[in-house]
N, C-alpha and C positions, 0 to 999 in steps of 0.2 A: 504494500500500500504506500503509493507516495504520501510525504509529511511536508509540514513547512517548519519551517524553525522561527519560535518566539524569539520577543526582547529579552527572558531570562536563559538565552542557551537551550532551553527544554522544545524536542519536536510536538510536533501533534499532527494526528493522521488527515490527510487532506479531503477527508468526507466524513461525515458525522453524520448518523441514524438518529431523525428526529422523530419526537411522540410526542408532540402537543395533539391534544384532541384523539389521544390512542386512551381505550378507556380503562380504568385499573379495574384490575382481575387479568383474566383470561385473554383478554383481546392483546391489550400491548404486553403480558406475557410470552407469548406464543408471537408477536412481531417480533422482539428483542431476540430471542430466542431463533425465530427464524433470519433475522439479518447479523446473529454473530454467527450463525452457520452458512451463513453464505461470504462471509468475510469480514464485512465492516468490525471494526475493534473500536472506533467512536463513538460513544452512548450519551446523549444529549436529553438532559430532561428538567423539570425545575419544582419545587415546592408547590410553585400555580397549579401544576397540572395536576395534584393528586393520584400520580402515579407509579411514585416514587417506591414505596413498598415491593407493587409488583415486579420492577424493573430490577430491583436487587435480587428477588429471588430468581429470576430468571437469569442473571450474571453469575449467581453462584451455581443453578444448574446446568449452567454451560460447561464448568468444566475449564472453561479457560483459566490460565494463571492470571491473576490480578492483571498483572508487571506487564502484562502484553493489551492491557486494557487502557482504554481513555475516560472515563467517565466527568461529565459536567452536570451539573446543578444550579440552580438560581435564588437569589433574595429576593424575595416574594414582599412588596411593597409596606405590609403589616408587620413588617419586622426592621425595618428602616433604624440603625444606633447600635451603639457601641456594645450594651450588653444582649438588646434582641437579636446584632445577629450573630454573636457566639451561640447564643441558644437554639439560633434557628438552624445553623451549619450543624451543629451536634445533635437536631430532631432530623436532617436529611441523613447526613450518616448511619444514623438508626435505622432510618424507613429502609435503605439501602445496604442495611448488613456490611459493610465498606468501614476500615480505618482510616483512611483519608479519603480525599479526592483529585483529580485530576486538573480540574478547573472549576472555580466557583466565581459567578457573576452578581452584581447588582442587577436584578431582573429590569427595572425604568428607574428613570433619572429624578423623576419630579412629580410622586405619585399625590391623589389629590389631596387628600388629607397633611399632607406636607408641600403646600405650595408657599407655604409664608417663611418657609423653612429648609426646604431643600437640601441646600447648598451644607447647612451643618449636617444633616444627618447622613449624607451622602460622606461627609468628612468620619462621621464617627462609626458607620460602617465599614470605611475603607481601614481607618486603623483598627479595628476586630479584626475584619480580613487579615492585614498584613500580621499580627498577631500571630493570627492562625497557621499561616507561612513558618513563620520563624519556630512555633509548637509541630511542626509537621505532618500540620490535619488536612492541610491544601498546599498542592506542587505551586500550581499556577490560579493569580486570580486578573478578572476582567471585570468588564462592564457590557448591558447591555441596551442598543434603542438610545445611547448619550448620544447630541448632536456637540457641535465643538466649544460651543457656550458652557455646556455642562460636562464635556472634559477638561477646561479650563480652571474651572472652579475646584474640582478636581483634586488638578495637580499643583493645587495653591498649598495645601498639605502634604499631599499622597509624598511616601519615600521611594514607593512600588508604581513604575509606571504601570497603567493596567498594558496584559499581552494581549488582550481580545477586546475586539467591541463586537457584538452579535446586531447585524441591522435586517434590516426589511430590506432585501436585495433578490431581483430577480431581472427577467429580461422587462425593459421598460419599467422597470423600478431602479432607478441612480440616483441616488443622493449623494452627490458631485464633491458638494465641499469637505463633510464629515468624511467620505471615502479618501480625499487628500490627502485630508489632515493625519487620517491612520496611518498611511501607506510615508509619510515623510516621519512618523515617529518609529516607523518599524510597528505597526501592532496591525495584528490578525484580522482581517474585517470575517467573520463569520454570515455565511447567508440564511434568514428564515425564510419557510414559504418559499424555498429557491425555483419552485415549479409552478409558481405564482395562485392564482383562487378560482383556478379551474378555467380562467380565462384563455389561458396560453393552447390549451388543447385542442381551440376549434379557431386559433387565430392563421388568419393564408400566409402571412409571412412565415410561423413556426410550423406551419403543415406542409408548405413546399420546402421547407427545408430538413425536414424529416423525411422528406423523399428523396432530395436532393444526396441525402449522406444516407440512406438505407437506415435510418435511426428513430427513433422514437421522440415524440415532444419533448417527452422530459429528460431523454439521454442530450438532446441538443441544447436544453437549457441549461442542464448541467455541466456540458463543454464549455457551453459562455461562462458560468460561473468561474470554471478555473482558468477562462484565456483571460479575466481581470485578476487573476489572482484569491480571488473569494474561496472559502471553503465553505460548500452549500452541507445545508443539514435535511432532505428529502427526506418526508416522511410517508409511510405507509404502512398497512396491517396486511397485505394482500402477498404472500412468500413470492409469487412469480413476478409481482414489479419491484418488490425489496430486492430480489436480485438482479432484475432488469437495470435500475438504478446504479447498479454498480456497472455496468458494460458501457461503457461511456469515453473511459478515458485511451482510445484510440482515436477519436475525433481528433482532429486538425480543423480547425473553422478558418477559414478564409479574411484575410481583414474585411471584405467587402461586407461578408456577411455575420460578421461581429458588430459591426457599424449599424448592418440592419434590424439585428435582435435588440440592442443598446435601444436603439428607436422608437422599437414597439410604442404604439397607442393603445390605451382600451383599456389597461392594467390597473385595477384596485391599488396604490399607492399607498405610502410608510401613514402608520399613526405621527403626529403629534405628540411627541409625548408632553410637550408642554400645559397641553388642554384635553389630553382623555380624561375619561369620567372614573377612573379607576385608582 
C-alpha cells in the first residue's frame, strides 16, 4: 500500500476505509472486516459516529497485528477542553479495545455551542492532545473541517503542528486556499465523501471518463484524489465495491482530464463550519 509521510516523520497509508453513516452492530462490522481483508490497513472512524465499539471488535477479529494497523478517531464537538478531551480519547480507546491510537483529530473547529469561545477551547484540547503524545496514547494528532483562520488560531499555542486536516474534498469540491495552506506546511489534506453524494455517479463528464479508462466512477474519482495528493477515505458496506475501491491506483489521469474532474458542476459543496447548526 502506498503511504505518504507526515510532519512528524511517521507514514500513513495513502487510502483510509471510511464508516461514517456505516451503522454499529453488524453492518460496519462485517465492512471493517471485509475491507481489512481485502487490504486496506486504514481505519477511519470518530466518536460522532457511534461506531466505535463495533469497529474494534472487528480489528481485533481480524487477526491483524496492531503495528500493521492505522487506526483514526475524532473529538466529537461535546467534549471540546483540556480535561473532556483526555476523557473522551480514553472513552474511544475503550469503545475500540486499542492502547493507543494512530491519529486523533478535532472533529470541527467552531462547534455551536462554543462560538463565543472557540478559539480557547480549540487551545485547550490541542494541549490534552499533545499530552496525550508525549503519554503515548496517540502517534499522530490533526484537525478536522479547520479553514486557515482556525489553523491560525491554532498555532498561536499549539507546540505540535497538527499532520492532518480531514476536509470535504472531492471532484468539484476544492477548497483552494485551506488546500494551500496545508500542502506549504507539509500536513496531510485527508479527503471525506471523496466519491462525493451520489452526484458524481450519473454526472457525463465522470461517466465518459469511466469509459474512457475502463474504470468505475468512483475508481476515477479516487485517481483525482491522489493526482492532488489527497488521501481519500471511501466509504462503503457492500464487500464487492470495498474492494473495487481499492483497484484504482493504476490510473494515470491525463492533465487535461484532471482539469476536467477539478471542474465538475452540480456537486453538494464543504459545510461551513463557521455557521453549522451543530
Amino acid at each position: 500500500m502506498k503511504t505518504y509521510q507526515m510532519n512528524n516523520g511517521l507514514t500513513i497509508p495513502a487510502i483510509g476505509f471510511g464508516t461514517y453513516l456505516s451503522k454499529d452492530g453488524e453492518e460496519v462490522y462485517q465492512a471493517v472486516l471485509s475491507a481489512l481483508e481485502a487490504g486496506y490497513r486504514h481505519i477511519d472512524t470518530a466518536a460522532y459516529y457511534g461506531n466505535e465499539e463495533s469497529i474494534g471488535r472487528a480489528i481485533k477479529d481480524s487477526g491483524i497485528p496492531r503495528e500493521e494497523l492505522f487506526i483514526t478517531t475524532k473529538l466529537w464537538n461535546d467534549a471540546h477542553g483540556y480535561e473532556e478531551a483526555k476523557a473522551a480519547l480514553q472513552y474511544s480507546l475503550d469503545r475500540l479495545q486499542l492502547d493507543y491510537l494512530d491519529l486523533y483529530l478535532i472533529h470541527w473547529p467552531n462547534p455551536v455551542q462554543l462560538r463565543d469561545r472557540w478559539q480557547a477551547a480549540n487551545a485547550d484540547s490541542w494541549r490534552a492532545m499533545e499530552e496525550m503524545v508525549e503519554a503515548g496514547l496517540i502517534r499522530t494528532i490533526g484537525v478536522s473541517n479547520f479553514l486557515v483562520h482556525h489553523m491560525e488560531e491554532l498555532l498561536k499555542t499549539a507546540k505540535i503542528i497538527p499532520a492532518v486536516n480531514q476536509l470535504r474534498l472531492a471532484p468539484g469540491v476544492y477548497q483552494t486556499r485551506i488546500v494551500d495552506y496545508c500542502k506549504d506546511k507539509g500536513i496531510v489534506l485527508e479527503a471525506w465523501s471523496p466519491l462525493g453524494r451520489g452526484e458524481l455517479f450519473s454526472h457525463p463528464t465522470m461517466l465518459a471518463l469511466a469509459e474512457k479508462y475502463g474504470k468505475t466512477v468512483a475508481q476515477i474519482a479516487l485517481a483525482w484524489s491522489w493526482s492532488q495528493g489527497f488521501l481519500p477515505l471511501p466509504k462503503s458496506v457492500t464487500p464487492s465495491r470495498i474492494r473495487e475501491n481499492l483497484d484504482f491506483q493504476d490510473i494515470l489521469l491525463s492533465e487535461e482530464d484532471i482539469t476536467a474532474i477539478t471542474a465538475i458542476e452540480g456537486v453538494t459543496g464543504a459545510y461551513d463550519p463557521d455557521n453549522i447548526s451543530f
